[in-house]
C-alpha positions as CSV (number, residue, x, y, z in Angstrom):
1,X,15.9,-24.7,-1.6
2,X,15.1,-21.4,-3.3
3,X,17.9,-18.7,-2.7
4,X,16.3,-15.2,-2.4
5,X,17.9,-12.4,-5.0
6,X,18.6,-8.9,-2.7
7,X,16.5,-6.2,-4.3
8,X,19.7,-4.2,-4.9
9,X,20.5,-7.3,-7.4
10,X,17.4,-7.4,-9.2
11,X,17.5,-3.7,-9.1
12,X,20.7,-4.2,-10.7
13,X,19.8,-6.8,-13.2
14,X,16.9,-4.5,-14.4
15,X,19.0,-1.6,-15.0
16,X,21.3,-3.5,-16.8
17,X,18.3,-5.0,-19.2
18,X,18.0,-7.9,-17.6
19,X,14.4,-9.6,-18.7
20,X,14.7,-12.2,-15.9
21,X,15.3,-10.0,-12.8
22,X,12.8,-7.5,-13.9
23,X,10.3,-10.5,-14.0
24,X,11.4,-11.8,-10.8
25,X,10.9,-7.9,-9.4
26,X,7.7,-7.6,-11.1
27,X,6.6,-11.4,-9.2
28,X,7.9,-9.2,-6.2
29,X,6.4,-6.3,-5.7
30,X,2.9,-6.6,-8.2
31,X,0.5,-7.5,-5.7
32,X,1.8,-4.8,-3.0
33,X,2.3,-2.1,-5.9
34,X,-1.6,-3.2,-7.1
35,X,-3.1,-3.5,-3.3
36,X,-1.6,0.4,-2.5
37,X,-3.0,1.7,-6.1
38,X,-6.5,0.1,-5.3
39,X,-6.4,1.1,-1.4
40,X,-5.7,4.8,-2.7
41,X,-7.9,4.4,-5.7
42,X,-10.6,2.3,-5.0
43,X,-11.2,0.9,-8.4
44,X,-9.4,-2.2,-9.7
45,X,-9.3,-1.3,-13.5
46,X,-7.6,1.8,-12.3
47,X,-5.5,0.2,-10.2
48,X,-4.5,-2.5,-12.5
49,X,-3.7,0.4,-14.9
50,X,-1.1,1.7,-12.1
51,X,0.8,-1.2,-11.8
52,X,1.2,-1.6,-15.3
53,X,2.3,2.3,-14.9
54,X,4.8,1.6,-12.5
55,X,6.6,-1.8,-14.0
56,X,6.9,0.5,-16.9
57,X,8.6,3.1,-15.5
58,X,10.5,0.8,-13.5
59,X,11.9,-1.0,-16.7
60,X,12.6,2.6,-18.0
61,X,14.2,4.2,-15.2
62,X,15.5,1.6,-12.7
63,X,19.2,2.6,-13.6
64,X,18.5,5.9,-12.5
65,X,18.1,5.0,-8.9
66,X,21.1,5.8,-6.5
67,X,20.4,3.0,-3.8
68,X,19.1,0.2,-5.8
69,X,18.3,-1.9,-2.1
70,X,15.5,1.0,-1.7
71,X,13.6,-0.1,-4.8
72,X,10.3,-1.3,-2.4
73,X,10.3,2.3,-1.4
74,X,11.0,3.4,-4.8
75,X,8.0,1.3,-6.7
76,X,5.3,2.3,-3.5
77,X,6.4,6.3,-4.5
78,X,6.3,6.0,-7.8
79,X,2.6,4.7,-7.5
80,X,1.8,7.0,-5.0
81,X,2.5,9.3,-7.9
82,X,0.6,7.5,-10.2
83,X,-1.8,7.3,-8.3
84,X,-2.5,11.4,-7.3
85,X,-1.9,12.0,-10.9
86,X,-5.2,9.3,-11.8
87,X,-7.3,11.2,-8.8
88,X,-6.0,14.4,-10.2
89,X,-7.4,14.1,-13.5
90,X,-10.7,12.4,-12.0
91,X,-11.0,15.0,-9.4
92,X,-11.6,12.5,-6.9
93,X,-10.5,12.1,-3.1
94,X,-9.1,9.0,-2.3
95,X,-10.9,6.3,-0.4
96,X,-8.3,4.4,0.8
97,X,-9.5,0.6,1.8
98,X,-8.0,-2.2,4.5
99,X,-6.7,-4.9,1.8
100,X,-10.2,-7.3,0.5
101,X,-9.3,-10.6,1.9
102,X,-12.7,-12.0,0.2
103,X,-15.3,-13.7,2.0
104,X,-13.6,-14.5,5.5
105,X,-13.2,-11.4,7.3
106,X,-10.0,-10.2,8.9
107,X,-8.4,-11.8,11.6
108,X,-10.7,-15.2,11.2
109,X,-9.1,-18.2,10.9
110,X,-10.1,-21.4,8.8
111,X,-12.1,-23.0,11.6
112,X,-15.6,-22.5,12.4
113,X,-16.8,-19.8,14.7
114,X,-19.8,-19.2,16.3
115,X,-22.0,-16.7,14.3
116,X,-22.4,-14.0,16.7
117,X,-18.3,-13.9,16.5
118,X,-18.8,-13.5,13.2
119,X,-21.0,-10.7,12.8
120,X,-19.0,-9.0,15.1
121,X,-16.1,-9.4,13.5
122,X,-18.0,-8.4,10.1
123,X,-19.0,-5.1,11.6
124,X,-16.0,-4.3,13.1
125,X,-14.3,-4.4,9.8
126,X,-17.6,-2.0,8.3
127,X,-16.4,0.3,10.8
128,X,-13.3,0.5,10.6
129,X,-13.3,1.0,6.8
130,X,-15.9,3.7,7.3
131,X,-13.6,5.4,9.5
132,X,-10.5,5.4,7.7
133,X,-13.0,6.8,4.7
134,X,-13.2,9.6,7.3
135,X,-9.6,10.7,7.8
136,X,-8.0,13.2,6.0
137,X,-6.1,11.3,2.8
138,X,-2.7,12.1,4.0
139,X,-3.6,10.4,7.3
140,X,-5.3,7.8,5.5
141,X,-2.4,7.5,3.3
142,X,0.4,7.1,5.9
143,X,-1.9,4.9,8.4
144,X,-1.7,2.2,5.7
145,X,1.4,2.3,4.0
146,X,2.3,1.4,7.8
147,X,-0.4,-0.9,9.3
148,X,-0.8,-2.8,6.0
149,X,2.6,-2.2,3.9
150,X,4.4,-2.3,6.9
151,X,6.2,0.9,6.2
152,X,9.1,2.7,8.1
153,X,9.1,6.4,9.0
154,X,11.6,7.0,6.5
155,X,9.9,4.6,4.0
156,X,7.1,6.3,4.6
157,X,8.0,10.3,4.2
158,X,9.9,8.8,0.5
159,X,6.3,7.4,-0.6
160,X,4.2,10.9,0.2
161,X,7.0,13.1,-0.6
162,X,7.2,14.6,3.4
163,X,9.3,14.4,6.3
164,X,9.7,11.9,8.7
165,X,8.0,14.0,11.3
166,X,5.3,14.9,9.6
167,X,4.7,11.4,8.9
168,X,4.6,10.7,12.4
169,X,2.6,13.5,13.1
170,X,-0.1,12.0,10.5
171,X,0.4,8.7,11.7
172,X,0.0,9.4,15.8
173,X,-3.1,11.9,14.3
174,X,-5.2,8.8,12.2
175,X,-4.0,6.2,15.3
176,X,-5.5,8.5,17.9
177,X,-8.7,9.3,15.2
178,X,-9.4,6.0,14.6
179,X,-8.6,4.4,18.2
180,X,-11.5,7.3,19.7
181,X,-13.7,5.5,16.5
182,X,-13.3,1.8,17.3
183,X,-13.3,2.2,21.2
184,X,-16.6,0.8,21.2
185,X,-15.4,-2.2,19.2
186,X,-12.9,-3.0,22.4
């Protein structure tokens, strides 16, 4: 039986020097720091480059945060950061991606299904990546730090550096965008 360390622990630990919690926080939070750099991003080398960012900073500047239980949201801002600083310099617009589950599209299980399911499926997916391509990237941003990171409102305005409402505002604006989109995929 595996006992879970609190974030504000390894947060802790980390500010204090500790090797083994910032391992156990980088074992954390890697693949969710990575899969919002490459969403934003759209290139894994990039990305990858990111997260390295990111744990780097973390190790740095850890002590310096005042709630350490809030170092999820912290780590998703900083590589928001990171990554706006990477499009910055590349003078590139986000593209902003669902998360690449490889070759079984999303919401397929393991079993067999019948290939027309499958296409549909397929396509569905095509279309709704296309359309998040489509939205502005601060409605693009905020629809998936909440529909894939699972973000709060408040998580949410930390990460893009804006209110709450105007993260709610972006959020009910993509929803409403991409629901008038995929109504033909009902």
């Amino acid at each position: 039986m595996s006992v879970e360390i609190a974030d504000a622990a390894l947060a802790g630990g980390v500010a204090r020097g500790d090797l083994a919690a910032f391992e156990v926080l980088v074992r954390r939070y890697s693949k969710r720091v990575f899969g919002l750099a490459y969403r934003v991003l759209g290139d894994r080398a990039e990305a990858e480059d990111v997260t390295q960012e990111v744990f780097a900073t973390a190790w740095r500047r850890l002590d310096s945060l005042t709630e350490p239980a809030a170092v999820r949201t912290w780590l998703f801002r900083v590589a928001y950061r990171q990554c706006l600083g990477v499009l910055r310099r590349s003078r590139t617009e986000p593209v902003g991606e669902l998360p690449d589950r490889g070759a079984t599209p999303v919401g397929l299980g393991q079993a067999p299904r019948d290939p027309s399911t499958v296409a549909e499926t397929v396509a569905a997916v095509a279309a709704l990546r296309a359309a998040l391509r489509d939205l502005p990237g601060p409605q693009r941003a905020v629809w998936l730090l909440a529909e894939v990171d699972g973000l709060s409102y408040a998580e949410m305005a930390v990460v893009v550096g804006a209110t709450e409402e105007s993260v709610r505002g972006r959020l009910a604006r993509a929803r409403v965008r991409l629901a008038e989109v995929m109504k033909v995929w009902r």
